[in-house]
C-alpha positions in Angstrom: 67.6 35.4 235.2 70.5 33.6 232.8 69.2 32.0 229.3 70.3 28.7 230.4 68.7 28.6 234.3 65.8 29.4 232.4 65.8 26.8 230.0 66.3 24.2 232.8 64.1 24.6 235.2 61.3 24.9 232.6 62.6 21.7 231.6 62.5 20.0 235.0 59.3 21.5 236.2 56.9 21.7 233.4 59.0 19.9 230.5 58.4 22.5 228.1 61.1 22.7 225.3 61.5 26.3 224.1 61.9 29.9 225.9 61.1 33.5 224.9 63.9 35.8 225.4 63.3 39.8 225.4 65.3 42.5 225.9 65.6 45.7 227.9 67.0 49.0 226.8 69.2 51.8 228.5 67.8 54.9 229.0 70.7 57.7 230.1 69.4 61.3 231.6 70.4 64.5 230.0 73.2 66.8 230.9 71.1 69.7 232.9 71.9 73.3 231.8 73.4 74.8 235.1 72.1 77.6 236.1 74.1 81.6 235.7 75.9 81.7 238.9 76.9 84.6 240.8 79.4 87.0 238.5 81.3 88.2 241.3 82.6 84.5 242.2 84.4 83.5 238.8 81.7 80.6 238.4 81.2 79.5 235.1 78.2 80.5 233.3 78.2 83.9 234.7 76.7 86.3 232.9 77.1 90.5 233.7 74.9 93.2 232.1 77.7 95.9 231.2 76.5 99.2 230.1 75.9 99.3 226.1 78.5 100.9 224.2 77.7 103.2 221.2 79.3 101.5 218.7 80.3 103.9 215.5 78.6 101.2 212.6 77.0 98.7 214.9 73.0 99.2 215.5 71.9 99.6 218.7 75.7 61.1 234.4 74.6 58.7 235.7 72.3 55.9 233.9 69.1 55.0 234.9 68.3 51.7 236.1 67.2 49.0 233.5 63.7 49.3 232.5 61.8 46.5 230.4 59.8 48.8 228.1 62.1 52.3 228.0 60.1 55.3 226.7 62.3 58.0 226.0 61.3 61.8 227.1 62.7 64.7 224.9 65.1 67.4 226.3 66.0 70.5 225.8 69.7 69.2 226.6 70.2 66.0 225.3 73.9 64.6 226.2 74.5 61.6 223.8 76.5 58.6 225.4 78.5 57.8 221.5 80.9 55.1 221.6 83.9 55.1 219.2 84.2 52.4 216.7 87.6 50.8 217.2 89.7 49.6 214.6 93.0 48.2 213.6 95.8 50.7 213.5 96.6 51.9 210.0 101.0 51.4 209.4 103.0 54.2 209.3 104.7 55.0 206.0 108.0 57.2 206.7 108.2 59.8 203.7 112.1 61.0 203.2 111.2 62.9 200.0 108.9 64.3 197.8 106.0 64.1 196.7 103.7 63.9 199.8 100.7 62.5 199.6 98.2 63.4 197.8 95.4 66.6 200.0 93.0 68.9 199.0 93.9 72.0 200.3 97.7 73.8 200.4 99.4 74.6 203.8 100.9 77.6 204.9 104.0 76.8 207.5 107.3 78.1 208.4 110.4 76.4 208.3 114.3 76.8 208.1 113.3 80.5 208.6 111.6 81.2 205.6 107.3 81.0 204.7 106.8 77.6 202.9 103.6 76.2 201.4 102.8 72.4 201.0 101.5 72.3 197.6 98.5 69.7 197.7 98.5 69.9 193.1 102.3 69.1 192.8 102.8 67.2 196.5 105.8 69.7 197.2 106.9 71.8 199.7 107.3 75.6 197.9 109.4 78.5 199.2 107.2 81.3 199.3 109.5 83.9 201.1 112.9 83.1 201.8 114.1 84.0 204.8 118.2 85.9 204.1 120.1 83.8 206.0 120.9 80.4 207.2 118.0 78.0 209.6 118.3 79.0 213.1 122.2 78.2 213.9 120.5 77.4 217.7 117.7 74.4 216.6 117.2 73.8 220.9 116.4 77.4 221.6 113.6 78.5 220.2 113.4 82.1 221.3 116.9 82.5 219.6 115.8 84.5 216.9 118.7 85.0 213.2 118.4 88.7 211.6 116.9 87.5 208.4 114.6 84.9 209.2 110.8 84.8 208.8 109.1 84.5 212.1 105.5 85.0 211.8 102.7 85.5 209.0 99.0 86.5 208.8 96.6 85.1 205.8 93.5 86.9 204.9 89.7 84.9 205.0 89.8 83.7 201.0 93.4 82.6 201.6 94.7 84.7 198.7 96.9 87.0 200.4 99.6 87.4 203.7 101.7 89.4 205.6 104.5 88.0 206.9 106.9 89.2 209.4 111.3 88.7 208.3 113.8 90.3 211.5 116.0 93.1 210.7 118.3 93.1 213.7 118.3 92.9 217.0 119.9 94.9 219.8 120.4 95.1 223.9 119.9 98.9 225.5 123.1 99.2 226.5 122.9 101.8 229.4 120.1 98.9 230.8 121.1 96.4 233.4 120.0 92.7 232.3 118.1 94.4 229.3 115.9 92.0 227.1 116.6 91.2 223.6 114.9 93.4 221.9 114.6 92.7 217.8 113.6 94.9 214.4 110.9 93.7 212.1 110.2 94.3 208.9 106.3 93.0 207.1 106.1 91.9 203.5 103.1 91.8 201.8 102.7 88.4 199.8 100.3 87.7 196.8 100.0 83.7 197.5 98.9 83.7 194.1 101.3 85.5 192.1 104.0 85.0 194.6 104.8 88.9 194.2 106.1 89.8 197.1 106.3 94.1 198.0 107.3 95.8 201.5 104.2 96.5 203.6 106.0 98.6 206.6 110.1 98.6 206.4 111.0 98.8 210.1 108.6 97.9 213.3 110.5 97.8 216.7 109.5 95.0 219.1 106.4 93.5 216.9 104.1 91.9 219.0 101.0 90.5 216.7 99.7 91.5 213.8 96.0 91.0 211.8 95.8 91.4 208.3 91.6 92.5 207.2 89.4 90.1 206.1 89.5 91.7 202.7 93.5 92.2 202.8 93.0 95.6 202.3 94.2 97.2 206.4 96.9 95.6 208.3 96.7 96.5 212.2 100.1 95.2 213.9 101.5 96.1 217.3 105.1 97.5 218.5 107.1 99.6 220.9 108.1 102.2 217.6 108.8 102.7 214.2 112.9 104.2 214.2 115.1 101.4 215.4 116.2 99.4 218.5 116.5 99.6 221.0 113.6 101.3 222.9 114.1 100.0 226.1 114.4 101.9 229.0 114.5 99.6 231.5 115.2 95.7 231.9 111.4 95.2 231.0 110.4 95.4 227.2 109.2 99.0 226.4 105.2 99.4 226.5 103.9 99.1 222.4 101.8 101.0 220.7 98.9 100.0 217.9 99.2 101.0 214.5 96.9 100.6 211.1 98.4 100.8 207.8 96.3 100.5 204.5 97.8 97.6 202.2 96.4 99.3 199.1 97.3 95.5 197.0 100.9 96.1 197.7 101.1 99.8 197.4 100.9 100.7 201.4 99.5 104.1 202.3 98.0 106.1 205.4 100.4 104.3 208.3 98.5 106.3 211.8 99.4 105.1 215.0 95.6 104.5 216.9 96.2 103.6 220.3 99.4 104.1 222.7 98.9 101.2 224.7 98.9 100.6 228.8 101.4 97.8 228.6 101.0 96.3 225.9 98.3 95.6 223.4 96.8 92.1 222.7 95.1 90.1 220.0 93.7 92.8 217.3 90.9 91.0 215.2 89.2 92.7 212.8 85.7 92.8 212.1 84.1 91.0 209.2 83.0 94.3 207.3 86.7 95.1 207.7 85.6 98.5 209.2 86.5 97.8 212.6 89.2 96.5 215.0 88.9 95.1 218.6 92.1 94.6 220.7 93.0 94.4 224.0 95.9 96.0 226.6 95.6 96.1 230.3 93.3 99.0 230.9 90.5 98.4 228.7 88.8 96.1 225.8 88.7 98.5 222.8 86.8 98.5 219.5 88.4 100.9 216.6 86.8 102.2 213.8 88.9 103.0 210.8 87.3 106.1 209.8 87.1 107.6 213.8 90.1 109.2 215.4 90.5 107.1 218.4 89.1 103.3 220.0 86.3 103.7 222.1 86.4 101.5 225.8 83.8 98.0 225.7 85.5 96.8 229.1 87.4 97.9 231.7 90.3 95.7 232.6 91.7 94.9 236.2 95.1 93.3 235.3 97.9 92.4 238.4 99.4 95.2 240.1 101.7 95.2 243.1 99.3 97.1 245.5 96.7 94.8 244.5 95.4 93.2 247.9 93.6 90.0 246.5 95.0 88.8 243.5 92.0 87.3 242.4 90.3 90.6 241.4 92.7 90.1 238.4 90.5 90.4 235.5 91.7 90.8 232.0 89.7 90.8 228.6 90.8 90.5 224.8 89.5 89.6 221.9 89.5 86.0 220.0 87.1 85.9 216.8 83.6 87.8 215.5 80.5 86.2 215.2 79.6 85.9 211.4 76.8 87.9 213.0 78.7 90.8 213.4 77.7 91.4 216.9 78.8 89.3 218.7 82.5 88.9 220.0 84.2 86.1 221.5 86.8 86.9 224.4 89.1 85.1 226.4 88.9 86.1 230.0 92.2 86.1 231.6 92.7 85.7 235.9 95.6 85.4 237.9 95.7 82.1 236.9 94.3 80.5 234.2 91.8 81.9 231.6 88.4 80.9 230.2 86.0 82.2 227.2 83.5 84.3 226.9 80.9 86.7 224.2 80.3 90.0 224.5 77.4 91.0 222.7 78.3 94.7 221.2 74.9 96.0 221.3 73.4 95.3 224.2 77.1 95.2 226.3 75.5 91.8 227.6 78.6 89.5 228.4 78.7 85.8 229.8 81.2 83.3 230.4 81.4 80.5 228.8 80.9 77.3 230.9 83.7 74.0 230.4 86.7 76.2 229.1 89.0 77.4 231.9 92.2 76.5 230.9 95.3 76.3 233.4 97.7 73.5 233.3 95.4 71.2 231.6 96.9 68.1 229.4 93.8 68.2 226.8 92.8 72.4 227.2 88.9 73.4 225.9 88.4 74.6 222.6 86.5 77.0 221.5 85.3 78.0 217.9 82.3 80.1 216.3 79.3 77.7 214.1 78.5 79.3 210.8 75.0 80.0 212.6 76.4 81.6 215.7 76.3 78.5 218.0 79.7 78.3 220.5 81.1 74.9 220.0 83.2 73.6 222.7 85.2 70.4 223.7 86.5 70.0 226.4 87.6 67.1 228.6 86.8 66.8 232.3 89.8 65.3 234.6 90.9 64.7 237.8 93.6 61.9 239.1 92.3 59.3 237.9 89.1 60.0 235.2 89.4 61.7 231.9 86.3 62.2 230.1 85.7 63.9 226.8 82.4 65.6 225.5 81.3 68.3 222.7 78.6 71.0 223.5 76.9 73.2 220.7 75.9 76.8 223.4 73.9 79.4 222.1 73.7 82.7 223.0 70.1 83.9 223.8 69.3 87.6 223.0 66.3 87.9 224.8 67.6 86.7 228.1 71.1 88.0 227.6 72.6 84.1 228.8 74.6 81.5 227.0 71.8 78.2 226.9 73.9 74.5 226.2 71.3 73.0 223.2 73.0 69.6 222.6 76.1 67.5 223.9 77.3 64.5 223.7 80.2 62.3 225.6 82.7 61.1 222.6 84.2 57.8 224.2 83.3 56.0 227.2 87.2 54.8 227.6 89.4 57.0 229.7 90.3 59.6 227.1 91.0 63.2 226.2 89.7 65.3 223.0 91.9 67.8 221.1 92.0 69.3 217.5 88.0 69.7 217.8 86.5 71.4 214.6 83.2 72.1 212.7 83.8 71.2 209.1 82.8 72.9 205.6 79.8 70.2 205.1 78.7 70.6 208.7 79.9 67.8 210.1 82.9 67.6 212.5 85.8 66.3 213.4 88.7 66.3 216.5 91.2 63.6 217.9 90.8 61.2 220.7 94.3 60.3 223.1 94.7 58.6 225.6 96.1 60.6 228.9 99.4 59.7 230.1 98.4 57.9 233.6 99.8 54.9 234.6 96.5 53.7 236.5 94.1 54.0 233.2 94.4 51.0 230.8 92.6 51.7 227.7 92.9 50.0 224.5 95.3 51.4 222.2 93.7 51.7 219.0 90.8 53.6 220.8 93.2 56.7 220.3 92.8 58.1 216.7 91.2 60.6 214.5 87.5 61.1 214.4 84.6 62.5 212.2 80.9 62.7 213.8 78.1 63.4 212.1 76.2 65.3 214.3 75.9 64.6 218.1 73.3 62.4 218.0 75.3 60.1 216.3 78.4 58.0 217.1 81.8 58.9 216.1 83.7 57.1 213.3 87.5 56.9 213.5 89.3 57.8 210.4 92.8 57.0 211.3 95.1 56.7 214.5 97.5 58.7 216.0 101.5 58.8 215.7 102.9 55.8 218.5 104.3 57.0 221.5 108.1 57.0 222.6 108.1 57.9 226.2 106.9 60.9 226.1 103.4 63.3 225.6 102.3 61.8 222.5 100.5 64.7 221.2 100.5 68.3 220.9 98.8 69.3 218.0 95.9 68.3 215.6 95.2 70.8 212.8 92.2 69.6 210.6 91.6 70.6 207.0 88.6 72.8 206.9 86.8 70.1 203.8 87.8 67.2 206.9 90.0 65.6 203.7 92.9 64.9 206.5 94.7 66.4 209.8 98.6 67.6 210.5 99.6 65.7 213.6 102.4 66.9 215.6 104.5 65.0 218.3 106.5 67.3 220.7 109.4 65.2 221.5 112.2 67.6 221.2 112.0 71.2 222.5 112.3 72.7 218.6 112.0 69.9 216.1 108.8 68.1 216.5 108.1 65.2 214.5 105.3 65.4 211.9 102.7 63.3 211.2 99.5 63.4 208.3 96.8 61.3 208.7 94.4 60.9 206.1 90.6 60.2 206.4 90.7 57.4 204.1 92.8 55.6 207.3 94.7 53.7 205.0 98.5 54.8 205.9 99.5 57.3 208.7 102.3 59.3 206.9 105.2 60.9 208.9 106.5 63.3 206.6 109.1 65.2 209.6 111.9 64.9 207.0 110.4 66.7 204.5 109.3 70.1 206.4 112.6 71.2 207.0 114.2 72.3 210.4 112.0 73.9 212.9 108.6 73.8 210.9 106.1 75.5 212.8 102.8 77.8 212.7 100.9 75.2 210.5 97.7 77.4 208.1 95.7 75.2 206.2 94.8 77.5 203.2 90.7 77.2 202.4 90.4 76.6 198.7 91.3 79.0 196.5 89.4 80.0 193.5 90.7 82.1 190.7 88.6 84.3 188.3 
């Protein structure tokens, strides 16, 4: 009953001339943990018990109706209904020179086809390996790759050292009808302190990824040869091959080819102790020890073949990133469509999906990253026509009972909204970004849209600063935090090649554009952790 209907028939009845008000609270019921459902049926939160693997150094929403006097009942699964704080959008300050504004970390990128490094001391944009020749003549195709132009790097975990990948030419087989482009690499091996640069491996045909040791001291990369292009023998790219090369500071030594892939190879990540390698092809999951002769098989793969009856037997597994635990691997499970995550405990061969991270065609994807205490945190946003809702979950992986157990979530906005760019920071606190989806039926206020920092899931989020306006098209693609939270790179995909580029602060005083200054297809953005120097 209203204040004011109160107040009046108190008035008429018994003429009394004051009214107690009280209040009720709102109580909301935790997200269950779903139970593991069957393997067999692609389900998430399946878990398999695989045969253990001798490893060479490894030991064996709905809300509850209002009550007057809530009391509130602890979970194991608590999901947290936070509610972002709007505020005014911050303007946007167009940077057509140097300096930038002022960061704390340095950021590795690529750009007019050489390595380049935002220098957060001086505020400019450094040259740390020029590519030989001119920007990509062809800005609109991206695949068009110049002989002389960096193309990829790889930084080690203390941010000290790279490897980065230049082209050396590239050829057609010319007894092949409609044969691919296939190009000629060469790696450089760059002292980000120094800025020595030396040769690391002088020709690698057809390069396909490459991971330089935690310690900077092995380089594993992946390609169809080591003699020249082209290797092709037919109008598909020629099957590649894994190789290992010690970096010895600059001074390489001991190049071995270790595996002669089935297809190709995928994703090699190397192991925290820097002793061992997992990668991926289409026969197996394989974990390498440098001091063993050969990989040994974790997983069997199933990938698509043409005598295949049911293509959704597909089954494909490769590595993402270790566990600081050393045990544990993280996987992404690949299908005939779409993939999702997993973990793969190495001694036990226990491995369960990962619930809330298949990722097809989705406008905000799931992301997935490792906690510093071996906790899965994921965001993800669940959709459909016309709902977009975002959360963050914290799973843990339970030895004993060999499952993956959801220990806190939270909902991040109760607007119609998607999260992307998700992180845990350096002081344990997080941060990610908040858009809004482009549907023509949701209305949600504009300055909901922003970045965010959270506390810890129990908490609300704060918004730190907004996100670059829109023009018509997908506002965002990217949203790269620093690791200390100081500030994220924004980029906005409105041109196939050029996107425009965008830092926003945390202080939410100005969102910078600073696309002018990065050159002419800046890509593969590297926030640096910070450095120290004996």
């Amino acid at each position: 009953m209203h204040l004011k209907r109160l107040t009046l028939i108190f008035f008429l009845l018994f003429t009394l001339g004051g009214l107690a008000a009280c209040t009720s609270g709102f109580l909301t019921e935790p997200t269950p943990i779903p139970p593991p459902p069957n393997a067999d049926t692609g389900e998430a939160g399946e878990v398999n018990d695989v045969a253990a693997t001798p490893l060479p150094t490894l030991p064996p929403e709905e809300e509850t109706a209002v009550q007057p006097t809530p009391t509130l009942v602890p979970t194991e699964t608590p999901t947290t209904l936070a509610q972002p704080t709007a505020v005014t959008n911050p303007p946007v300050q167009v940077l057509n020179s140097q300096p930038l504004p002022a960061s704390s970390r340095d950021l590795l990128f690529i750009a007019d086809g050489s390595f380049k490094q935002w220098n957060h001391a001086t505020g400019q944009i450094e040259t740390l390996v020029a590519g030989t020749n001119t920007a990509n003549p062809n800005p609109e195709i991206p695949g068009d790759l110049v002989p002389g132009s960096i193309t990829a790097y790889t930084m080690n975990a203390d941010g000290k050292r790279a490897v980065v990948a230049r082209v050396l030419s590239r050829a057609n087989a010319p007894e092949v009808q409609n044969a691919q482009t296939e190009y000629s690499y060469e790696l450089l091996f760059v002292d980000l302190i120094s800025r020595e640069v030396w040769t690391l491996v002088p020709q690698v045909d057809n390069l396909f990824g490459f991971d330089l040791s935690p310690n900077a001291q092995q380089l594993a990369f992946i390609g169809s040869g080591l003699d020249g292009i082209p290797d092709a023998t037919s109008h598909d790219l020629p099957a590649n091959n894994l190789y290992i090369i010690e970096t010895g500071g600059g001074n390489p030594a001991n190049l071995r080819q270790v595996h002669s892939c089935e297809t190709y190879c995928r994703s090699p990540q190397w192991h925290i102790e820097n002793n061992l390698l997992a990668f991926g092809d289409d026969e197996a999951l394989w974990l390498y020890n440098i001091a063993a002769d050969e990989p040994e098989m974790l997983l069997t793969n199933n990938p698509f073949s043409v005598e295949m009856a049911n293509v959704g037997e597909v089954s494909v597994y490769w590595p993402v990133a270790w566990a600081r635990n050393g045990r544990t691997l993280m996987l992404q499970h690949g299908r005939w469509e779409g993939s999702s995550s997993a973990v793969l405990d190495l001694p036990t061969g226990t491995l369960a999906e990962l619930p809330n991270t298949f990722i097809y065609a989705e406008i905000f994807p799931a992301q997935v990253s490792w906690m510093p205490d071996d906790r899965l945190l994921v965001w993800h946003t669940e959709s459909n026509e016309t709902s977009f809702v975002p959360f963050v979950e914290l799973w843990r992986f339970d030895l004993g009972s060999g499952t993956l157990v959801l220990d806190e979530s939270a909902r991040l906005s109760q607007e119609m909204m998607g999260v992307l760019g998700g992180i845990g920071l350096e002081n344990g606190r997080f941060a990610f970004a908040l858009d809004v989806p482009p549907a023509e039926n949701i209305n949600v206020t504009e300055n909901q849209s922003g970045t965010y920092q959270l506390t810890s899931l129990a908490e609300a989020p704060t918004r730190v600063n907004s996100l670059p306006p829109g023009d018509g098209t997908y506002r965002q693609a990217t949203v790269l935090w620093s690791a200390d939270g100081s500030g994220a790179l924004l980029t906005q995909s409105d041109q196939p090649n050029q996107p425009k580029l965008f830092y926003a602060p945390t202080d939410g005083a100005f969102l910078y554009e600073v696309t002018a200054v990065f050159g002419q297809n800046p890509h593969s953005f590297t926030w640096q952790p910070e450095i120290f120097v004996p």
